[in-house]
N, C-alpha and C positions, 0 to 999 in steps of 0.2 A: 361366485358363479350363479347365475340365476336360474334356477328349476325352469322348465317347461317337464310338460306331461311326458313328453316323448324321452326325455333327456334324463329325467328320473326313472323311467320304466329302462333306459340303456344299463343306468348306476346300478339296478336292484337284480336285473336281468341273471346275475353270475351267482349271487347272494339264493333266490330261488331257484335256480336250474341244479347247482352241484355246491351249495352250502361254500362255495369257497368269495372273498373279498373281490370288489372290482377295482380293478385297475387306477380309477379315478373317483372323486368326488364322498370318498367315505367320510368328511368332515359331516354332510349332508344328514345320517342318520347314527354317527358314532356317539357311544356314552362311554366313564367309564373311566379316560386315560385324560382326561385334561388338563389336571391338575399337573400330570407329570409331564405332558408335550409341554406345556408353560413355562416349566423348570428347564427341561432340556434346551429347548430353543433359549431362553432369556442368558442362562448359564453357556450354552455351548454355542449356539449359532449366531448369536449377537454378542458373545464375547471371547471366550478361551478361542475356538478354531477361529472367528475372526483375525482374530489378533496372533494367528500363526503358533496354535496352540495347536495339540492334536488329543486325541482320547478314546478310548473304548467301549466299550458297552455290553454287557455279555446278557442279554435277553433268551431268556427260560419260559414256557409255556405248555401245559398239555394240551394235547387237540381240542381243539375246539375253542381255547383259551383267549384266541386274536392275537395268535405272534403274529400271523403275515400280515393281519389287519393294522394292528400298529406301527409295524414299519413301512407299510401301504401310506397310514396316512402321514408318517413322519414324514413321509420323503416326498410329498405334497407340502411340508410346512418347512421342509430344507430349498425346496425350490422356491415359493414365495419371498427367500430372504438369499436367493441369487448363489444358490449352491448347485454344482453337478453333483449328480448321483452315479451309482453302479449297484445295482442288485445283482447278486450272484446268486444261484441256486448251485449247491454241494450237490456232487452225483458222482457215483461211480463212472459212469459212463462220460461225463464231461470233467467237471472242473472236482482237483482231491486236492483239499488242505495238506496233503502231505507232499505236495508237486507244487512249488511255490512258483514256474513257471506258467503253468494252466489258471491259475488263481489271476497273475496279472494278463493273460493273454485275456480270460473271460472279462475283469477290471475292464480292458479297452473294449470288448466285445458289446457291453450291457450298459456302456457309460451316455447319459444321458442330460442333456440341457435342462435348464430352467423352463417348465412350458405356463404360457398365459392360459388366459381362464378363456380366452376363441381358439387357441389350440384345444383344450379339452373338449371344449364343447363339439369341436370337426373331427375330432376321434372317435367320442362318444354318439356322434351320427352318423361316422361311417364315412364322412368326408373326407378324412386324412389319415394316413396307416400310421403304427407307433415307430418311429424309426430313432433307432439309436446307433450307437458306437464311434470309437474316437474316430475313424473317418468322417462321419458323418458330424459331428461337431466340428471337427476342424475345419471342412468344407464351407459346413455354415461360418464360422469365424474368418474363415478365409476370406468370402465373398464381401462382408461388412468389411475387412478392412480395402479390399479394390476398393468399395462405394466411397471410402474415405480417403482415400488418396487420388481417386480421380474427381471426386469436387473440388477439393484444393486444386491440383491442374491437372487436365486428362491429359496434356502432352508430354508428360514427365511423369504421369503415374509407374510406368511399367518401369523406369530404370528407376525411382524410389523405390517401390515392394523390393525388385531385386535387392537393393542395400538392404533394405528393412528384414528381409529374410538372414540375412549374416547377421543380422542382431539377434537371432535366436539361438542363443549360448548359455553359458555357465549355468546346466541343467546337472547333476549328480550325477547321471549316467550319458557319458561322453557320446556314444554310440545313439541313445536315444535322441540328444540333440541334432545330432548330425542327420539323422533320420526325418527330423520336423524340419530341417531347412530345405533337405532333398524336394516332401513333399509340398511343402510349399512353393519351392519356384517351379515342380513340376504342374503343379495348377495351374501357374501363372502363365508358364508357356504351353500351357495343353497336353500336358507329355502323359496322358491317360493311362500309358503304359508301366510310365515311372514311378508312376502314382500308386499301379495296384501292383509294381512290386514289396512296394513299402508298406502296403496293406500284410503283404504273406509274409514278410518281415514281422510284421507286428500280432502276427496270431501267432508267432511261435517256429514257423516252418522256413530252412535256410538254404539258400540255395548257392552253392562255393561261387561258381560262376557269373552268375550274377549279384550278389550282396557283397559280397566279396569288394568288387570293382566300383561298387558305390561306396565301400571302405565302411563297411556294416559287418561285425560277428559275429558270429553265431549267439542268441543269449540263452541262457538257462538259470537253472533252479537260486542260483547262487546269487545271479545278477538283480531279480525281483524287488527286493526293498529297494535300491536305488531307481529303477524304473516308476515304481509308483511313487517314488517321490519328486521321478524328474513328470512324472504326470500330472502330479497337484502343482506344480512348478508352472506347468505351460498353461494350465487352468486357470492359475491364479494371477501370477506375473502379467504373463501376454494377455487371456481372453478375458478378465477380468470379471474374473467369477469370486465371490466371497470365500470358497472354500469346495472341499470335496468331501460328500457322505458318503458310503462304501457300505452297503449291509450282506453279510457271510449267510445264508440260510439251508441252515440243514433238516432240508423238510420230514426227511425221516432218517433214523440211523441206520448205519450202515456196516456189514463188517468188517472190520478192516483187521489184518494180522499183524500181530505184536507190534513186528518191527514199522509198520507203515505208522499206527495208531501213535507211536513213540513219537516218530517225526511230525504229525498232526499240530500234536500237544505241544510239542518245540517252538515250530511254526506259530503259533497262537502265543506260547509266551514272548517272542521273540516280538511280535506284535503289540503286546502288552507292555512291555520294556520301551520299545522303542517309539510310544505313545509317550510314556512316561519322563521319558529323557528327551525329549521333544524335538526327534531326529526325522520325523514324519511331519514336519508344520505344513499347516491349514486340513489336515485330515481327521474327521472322524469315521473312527469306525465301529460297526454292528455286531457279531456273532449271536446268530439268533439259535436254537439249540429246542426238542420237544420235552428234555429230558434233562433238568441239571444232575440229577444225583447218579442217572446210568453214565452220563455221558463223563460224569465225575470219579467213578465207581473205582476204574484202575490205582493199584498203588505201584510205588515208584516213586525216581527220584523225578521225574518231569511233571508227575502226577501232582505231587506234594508240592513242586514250584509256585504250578499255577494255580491249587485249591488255598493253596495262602496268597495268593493275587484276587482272588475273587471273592474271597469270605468273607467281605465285605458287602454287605444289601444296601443298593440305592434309596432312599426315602426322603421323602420332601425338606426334613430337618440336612439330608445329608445327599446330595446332589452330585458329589463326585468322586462317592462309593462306583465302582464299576459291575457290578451284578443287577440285576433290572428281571426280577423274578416276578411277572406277570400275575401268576398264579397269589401270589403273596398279596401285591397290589387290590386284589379285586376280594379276598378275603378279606382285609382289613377295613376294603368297604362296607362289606358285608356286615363286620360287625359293630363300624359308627352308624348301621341305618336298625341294625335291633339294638343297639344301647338309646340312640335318638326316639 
């Protein structure tokens, strides 16, 4: 991206008003993590999740440390190599790892295209809002394939999409397919209506009457791993995306009681497992965390699952340890620049 004055005073804007990361262009003034974006990209974005791999990541940070800055700028260096993203912020109030429902409704909520370096630049001036979610991607995917099927013949395009839409199948969760072909032909013939029912279908909210009759089910908490798989599915397959990066961010902790915190932990292993057995392909994922040893602290038997999944520390000799302890990284800087 090429600086102008106005365009780096946009980037720094956030950084001087409220100490917190901007949105964009943090490659601009970041030090610090190069070494390991290098790794992760070379290792994971141009290979394993290429290649229909999946993986985790368990990112640990004290304030101030640059968790959100680093997955700020990972997810700048995931879209250069043609990956969608989804940032999710943990919140009592929105989206709780222990509601595996809310977790993928936010997933489509927060999910977000590859953007170019004139898109940044019309955001970062104010020219263009930030606009995300799987409707909004779809849409856009949508339109590009009409422009393609009516330059081949525009007299035939509208009954080709039709067929081309019944070719959007053998997705993991039957229901979610059947869901993309609805909204797709309801694009196609203008059905605005149909369209934004399938929207409230997909935040979660079901309505008998009419989902029902579009032969849609209710989903819940149980259904979620197949959904986000039938998601990297439609991402990958049809819009022809390299992959999906997904960061989990718990920007502060939260309390949660016994029994929810149980299910949290579950959730997260179950994530971790199912990375590992590569039942999640073309997905990586983030869990970003202020706190590994509170957030570790509980004993248990889910407790002990996952503290023997993660007791492994990522480091450049070893790349695909899943622990990425922030804090460790910039200490061990520290101390090659006093031995240097």
């Amino acid at each position: 991206m090429k600086l102008t004055p106005e365009i780096a005073k946009m980037i720094l804007k956030p950084i001087c008003e409220s100490g917190t990361p901007p949105l964009y262009g943090l490659e601009h003034f970041s030090v610090g993590f190069e070494n390991v974006f290098e790794t992760l990209e070379a290792s994971y974005l141009k290979d394993i999740i290429k290649n229909n791999g999946a993986s985790f990541k368990f990112i640990s940070a004290a304030f101030g440390n640059g968790k959100t800055h680093f997955t700020y700028q990972f997810r700048e260096i995931a879209w250069k190599n043609n990956y969608a993203t989804s940032y999710v912020l943990l919140s009592p109030a929105e989206t709780q790892f222990h509601k595996l429902l809310s977790v993928f409704v936010a997933i489509c909520q927060k999910l977000e295209k590859p953007l170019d370096e004139s898109e940044v630049v019309e955001i970062l001036d104010g020219k263009k809002r930030v606009q995300t979610g799987l409707m909004y991607v779809f849409k856009s995917w949508f339109q590009k394939k009409k422009a393609e099927f009516e330059k081949v013949d525009s007299s035939t395009a509208q009954e080709k999409l039709l067929e081309f839409a019944g070719t959007l199948t053998d997705f993991d969760n039957i229901y979610f397919g059947r869901a993309m072909r609805i909204l797709f032909t309801s694009l196609l013939e203008k059905d605005l209506e149909k369209a934004e029912e399938i929207k409230v279908w997909l935040d979660g909210n079901y309505d008998n009457s009419t989902h029902k009759k579009l032969g849609l089910k209710k989903i819940e908490d149980k259904d979620a791993f197949s959904l986000i798989k039938s998601l990297a599915s439609l991402l990958i397959d049809q819009m022809g995306y390299s992959g999906l990066v997904i960061f989990f961010d718990e920007g502060e902790r939260h309390a949660l009681t016994t029994k929810n915190k149980d299910i949290q932990i579950s959730n997260l292993r179950q994530v971790i497992d199912k990375c590992g057995d590569m039942s999640l392909p073309g997905i990586m994922f983030f869990y970003t965390v202020p706190d590994e040893n509170e957030f570790l602290q509980p004993s248990g038997h889910a407790y002990d699952a996952i503290k023997q999944r993660l007791q492994k520390h990522f480091t450049q000799e070893t790349p695909l340890f899943p622990n990425i302890s922030l804090d460790r990284i910039l200490s061990n800087d520290e101390q090659e620049i006093k031995h240097n």
